[in-house]
C-alpha positions in Angstrom: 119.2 140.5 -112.0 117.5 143.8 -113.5 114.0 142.8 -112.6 112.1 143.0 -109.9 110.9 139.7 -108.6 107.6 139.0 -106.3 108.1 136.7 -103.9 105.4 134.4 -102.7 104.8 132.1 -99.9 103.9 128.6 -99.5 103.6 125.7 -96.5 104.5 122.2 -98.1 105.5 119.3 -96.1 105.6 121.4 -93.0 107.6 123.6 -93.8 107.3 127.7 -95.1 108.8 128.6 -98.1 109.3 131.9 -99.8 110.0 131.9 -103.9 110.6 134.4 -106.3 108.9 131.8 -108.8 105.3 131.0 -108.8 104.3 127.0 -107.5 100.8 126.7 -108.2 101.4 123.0 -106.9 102.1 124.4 -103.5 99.3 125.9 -100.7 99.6 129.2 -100.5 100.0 131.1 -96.8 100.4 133.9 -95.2 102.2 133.4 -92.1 104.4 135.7 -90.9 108.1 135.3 -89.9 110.8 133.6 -91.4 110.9 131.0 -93.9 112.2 127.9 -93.7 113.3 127.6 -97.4 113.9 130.1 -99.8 114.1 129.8 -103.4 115.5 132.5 -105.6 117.3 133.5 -109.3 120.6 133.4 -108.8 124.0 132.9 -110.5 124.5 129.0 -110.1 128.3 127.5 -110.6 128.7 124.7 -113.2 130.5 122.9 -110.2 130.5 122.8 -106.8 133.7 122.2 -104.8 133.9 118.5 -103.3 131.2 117.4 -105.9 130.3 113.7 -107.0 128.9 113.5 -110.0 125.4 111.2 -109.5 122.7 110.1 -111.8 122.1 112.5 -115.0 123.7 115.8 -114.7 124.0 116.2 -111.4 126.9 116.8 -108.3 126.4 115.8 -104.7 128.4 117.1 -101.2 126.6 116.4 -97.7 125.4 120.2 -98.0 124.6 120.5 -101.4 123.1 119.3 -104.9 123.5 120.7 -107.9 121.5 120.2 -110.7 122.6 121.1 -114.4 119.7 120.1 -116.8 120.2 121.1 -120.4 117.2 123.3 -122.0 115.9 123.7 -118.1 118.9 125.5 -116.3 121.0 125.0 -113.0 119.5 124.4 -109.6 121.8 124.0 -106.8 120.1 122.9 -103.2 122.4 124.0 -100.2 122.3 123.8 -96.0 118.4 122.6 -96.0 117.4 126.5 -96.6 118.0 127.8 -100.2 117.5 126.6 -103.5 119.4 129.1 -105.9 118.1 128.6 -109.7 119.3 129.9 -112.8 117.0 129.5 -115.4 118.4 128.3 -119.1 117.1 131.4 -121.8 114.5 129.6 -123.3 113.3 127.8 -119.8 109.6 126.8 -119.8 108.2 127.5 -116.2 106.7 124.0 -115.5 109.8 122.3 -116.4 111.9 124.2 -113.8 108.8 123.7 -111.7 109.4 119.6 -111.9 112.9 120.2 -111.0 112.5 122.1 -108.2 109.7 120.8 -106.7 111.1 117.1 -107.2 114.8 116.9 -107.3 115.8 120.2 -105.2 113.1 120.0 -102.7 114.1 116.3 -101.9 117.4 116.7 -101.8 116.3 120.0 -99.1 114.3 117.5 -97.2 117.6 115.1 -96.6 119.6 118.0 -96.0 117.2 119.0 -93.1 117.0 115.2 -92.1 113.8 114.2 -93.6 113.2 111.6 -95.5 111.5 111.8 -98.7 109.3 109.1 -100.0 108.2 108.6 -103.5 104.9 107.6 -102.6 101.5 108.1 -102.4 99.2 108.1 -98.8 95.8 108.1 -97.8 94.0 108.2 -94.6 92.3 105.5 -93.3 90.6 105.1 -90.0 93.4 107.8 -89.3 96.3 105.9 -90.1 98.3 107.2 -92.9 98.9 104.0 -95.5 101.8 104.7 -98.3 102.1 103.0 -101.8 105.5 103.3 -103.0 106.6 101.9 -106.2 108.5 102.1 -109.3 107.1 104.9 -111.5 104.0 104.5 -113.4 103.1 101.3 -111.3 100.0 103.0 -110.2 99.8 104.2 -106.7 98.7 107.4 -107.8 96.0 105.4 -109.5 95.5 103.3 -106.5 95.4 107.0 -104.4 92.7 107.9 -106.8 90.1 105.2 -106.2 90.7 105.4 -102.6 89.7 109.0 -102.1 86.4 107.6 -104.2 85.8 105.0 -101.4 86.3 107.5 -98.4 89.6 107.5 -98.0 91.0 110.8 -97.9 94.3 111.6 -99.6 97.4 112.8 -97.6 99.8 113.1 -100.1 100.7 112.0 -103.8 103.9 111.6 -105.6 106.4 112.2 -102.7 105.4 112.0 -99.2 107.9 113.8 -96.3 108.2 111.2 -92.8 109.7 112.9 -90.0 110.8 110.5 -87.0 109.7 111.2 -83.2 111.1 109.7 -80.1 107.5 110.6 -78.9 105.0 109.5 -81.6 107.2 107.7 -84.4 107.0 108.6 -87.7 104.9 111.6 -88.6 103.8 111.9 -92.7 103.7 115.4 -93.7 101.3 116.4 -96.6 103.3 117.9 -99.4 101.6 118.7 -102.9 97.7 119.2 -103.0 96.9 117.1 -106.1 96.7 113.6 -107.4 99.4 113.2 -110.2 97.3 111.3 -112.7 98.2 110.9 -116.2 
């Protein structure tokens, strides 16, 4: 890598993440100290050792995913703390954006044992309430009006749930925006 990247960093979901890609979808901070995730350009393998092949192009192990997505590049997702991605030549930046931000970031979230939810959630009388459905079924639609009628929006798209022994399960905001078509 000849270039010189800048990193930035972001809070999503609860967590800090530095990147040596821009994500506009993420809420920018500036808190110092460690990050919890980091994502960088790196030399990704075409295999990882161990690997099942899932869905699409894709290899799983306990501690890692590794994404291989032709025209978009390979993304691999290891230990809950590093996503390593090596762009394809002619990469467009918002398609390695969906990747990472989607696949890699909830396959992070297991990893660190959070569950992901594809879902969206509002906030009513302070009680967070989650539509989850198949895509295109319209929660994000359903998020929409809500937030017209009051209801504030947590979270659209995927929604992070951490479990307490103290207060139960806690749902983390995770990208700023309503993911309407």
């Amino acid at each position: 890598m000849s270039e010189v990247s800048r990193v930035s960093t972001y809070r999503v979901a609860g967590l800090t993440v530095q990147s040596e890609f821009p994500l506009p979808e993420l809420t920018p901070c500036k808190v110092p100290g460690a990050a919890d995730v980091r994502i960088s350009r790196d030399d990704v393998p075409r295999s990882i050792p161990g690997g099942v092949r899932a869905m699409y192009e894709a290899q799983v192990t306990p501690e890692a995913v590794l994404l291989d997505i032709p025209d978009v590049g390979r993304i691999l997702a290891s230990g809950g703390t590093k996503i390593s991605v090596d762009p394809a030549p002619d990469s467009r930046p918002e398609d390695l954006r969906l990747f990472i931000l989607g696949s890699a970031f909830g396959a992070i979230y297991l990893q660190r044992g959070l569950f992901p939810l594809h879902a969206s959630v509002v906030v009513v009388h302070g009680e967070a309430i989650a539509f989850a459905g198949d895509p295109g079924t319209g929660k994000s639609t359903l998020a929409a009006w809500m937030n017209s009628h009051g209801h504030p929006v947590l979270t659209d798209d995927v929604c992070v749930i951490r479990f307490s022994e103290a207060s139960g399960p806690i749902a983390y905001p995770s990208f700023p925006r309503i993911k309407l078509w």
